[in-house]
C-alpha positions as CSV (number, residue, x, y, z in Angstrom):
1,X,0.0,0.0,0.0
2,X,1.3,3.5,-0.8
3,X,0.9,6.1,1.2
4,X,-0.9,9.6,-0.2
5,X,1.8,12.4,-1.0
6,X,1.2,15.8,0.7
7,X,1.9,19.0,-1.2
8,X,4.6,20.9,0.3
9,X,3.7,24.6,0.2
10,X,6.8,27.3,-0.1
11,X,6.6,30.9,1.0
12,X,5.9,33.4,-1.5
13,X,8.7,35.5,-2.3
14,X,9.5,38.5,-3.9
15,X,12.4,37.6,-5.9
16,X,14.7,39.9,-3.4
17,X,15.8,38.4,-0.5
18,X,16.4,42.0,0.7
19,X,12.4,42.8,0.1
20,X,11.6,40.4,1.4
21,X,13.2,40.9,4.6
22,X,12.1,44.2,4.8
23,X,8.3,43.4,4.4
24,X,9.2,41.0,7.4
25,X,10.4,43.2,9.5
26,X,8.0,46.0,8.6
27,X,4.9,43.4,9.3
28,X,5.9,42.8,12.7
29,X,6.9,46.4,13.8
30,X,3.3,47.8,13.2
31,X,2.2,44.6,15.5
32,X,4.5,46.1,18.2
33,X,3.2,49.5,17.5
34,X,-0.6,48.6,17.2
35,X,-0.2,46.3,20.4
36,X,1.4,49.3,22.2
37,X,-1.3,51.9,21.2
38,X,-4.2,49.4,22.1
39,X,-2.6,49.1,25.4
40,X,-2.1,52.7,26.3
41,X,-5.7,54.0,24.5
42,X,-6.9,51.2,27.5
43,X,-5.3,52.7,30.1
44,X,-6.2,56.5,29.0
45,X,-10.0,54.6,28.9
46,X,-9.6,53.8,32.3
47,X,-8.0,56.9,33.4
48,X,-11.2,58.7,31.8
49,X,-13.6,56.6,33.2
50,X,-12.4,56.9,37.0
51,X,-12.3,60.9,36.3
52,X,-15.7,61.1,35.4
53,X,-17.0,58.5,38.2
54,X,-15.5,60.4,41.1
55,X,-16.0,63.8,41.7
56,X,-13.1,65.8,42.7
57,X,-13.8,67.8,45.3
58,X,-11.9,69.2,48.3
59,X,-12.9,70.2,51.9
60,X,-12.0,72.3,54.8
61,X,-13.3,71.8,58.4
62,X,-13.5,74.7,60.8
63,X,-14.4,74.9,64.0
64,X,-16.1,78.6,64.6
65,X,-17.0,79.3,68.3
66,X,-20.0,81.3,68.7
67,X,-21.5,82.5,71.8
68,X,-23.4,79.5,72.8
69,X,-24.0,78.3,75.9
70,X,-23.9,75.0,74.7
71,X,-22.3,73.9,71.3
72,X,-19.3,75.1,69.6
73,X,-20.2,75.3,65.8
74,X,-18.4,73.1,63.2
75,X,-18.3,74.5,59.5
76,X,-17.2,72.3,56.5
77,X,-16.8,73.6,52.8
78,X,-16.5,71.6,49.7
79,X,-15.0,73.0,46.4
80,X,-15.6,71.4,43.0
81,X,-12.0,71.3,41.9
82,X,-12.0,69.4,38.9
């Protein structure tokens, strides 16, 4: 019994081994790139989205003593700073 032959497949080439190479080279650099963009547009995304879920605010506590008897009077104030 004979067994089936397979096709062997070959890469296509240019004709220029220095082309080629270059085409290569150039293919896996915008990978790198695109990979490296994708990542840092995520983090900017996440960045964005914890800005606009928080408020940023800040507050100052003071303590005012008016003429009472009783109670001193504690004032806080909160600023929209962002």
């Amino acid at each position: 019994m004979e067994t089936p032959e397979f096709e062997h497949s070959h890469h296509h080439r240019t004709g220029r081994p220095w082309l080629d190479v270059l085409l290569g080279v150039s293919a896996v650099s915008i990978s790198f790139i695109s990979l490296f963009l994708a990542i840092a547009n995520g983090r900017a995304m996440e960045r964005l989205v914890q800005s606009n879920s928080w408020p940023r605010t800040t507050q100052q506590w003071t303590a005012a003593c008016k003429r009472s008897i009783f109670l001193p009077v504690t004032v806080q104030f909160s600023m929209n700073v962002g």
